[in-house]
C-alpha positions in Angstrom: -17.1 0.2 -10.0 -14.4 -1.4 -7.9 -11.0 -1.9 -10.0 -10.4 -4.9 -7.8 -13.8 -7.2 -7.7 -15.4 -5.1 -9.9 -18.4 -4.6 -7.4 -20.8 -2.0 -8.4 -22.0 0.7 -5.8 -25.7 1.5 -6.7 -26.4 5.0 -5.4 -30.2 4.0 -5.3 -29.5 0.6 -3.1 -26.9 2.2 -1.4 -24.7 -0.1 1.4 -27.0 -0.1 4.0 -24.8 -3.2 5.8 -21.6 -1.0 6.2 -23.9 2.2 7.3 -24.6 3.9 3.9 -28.0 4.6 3.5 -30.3 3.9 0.0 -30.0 7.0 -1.8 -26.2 8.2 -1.0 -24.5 9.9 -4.0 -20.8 8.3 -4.6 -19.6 12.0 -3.5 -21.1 11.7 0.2 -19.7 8.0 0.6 -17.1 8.7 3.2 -13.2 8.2 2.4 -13.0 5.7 4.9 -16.0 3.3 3.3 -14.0 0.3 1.9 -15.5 -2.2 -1.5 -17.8 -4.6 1.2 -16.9 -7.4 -1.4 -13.1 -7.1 -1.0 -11.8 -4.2 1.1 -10.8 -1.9 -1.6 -10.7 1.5 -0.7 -13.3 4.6 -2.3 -10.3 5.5 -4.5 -9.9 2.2 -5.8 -13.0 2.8 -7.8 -14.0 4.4 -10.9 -17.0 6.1 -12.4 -18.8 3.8 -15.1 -21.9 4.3 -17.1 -24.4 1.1 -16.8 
């Protein structure tokens, strides 16, 4: 979850828009992917149970 917009990356969905694919685990999003709601950065988010 993004500690900004608190946009959820779905590992399932993916971001398919910014060139992650459906089925891309959090650890192979590159370091360089940034929140496609507001620009935060991969380390800007944090692991949350839904």
């Amino acid at each position: 979850m993004c500690l900004i917009c608190g946009w959820i990356y779905d590992e399932a969905a993916g971001d398919p828009e910014h060139g992650i694919p459906p089925g891309t685990t959090w650890n192979a999003v590159p370091m360089n992917w940034t929140c496609p709601e507001c620009g935060a950065r991969k380390e800007d988010f944090e692991m949350v149970q839904i």
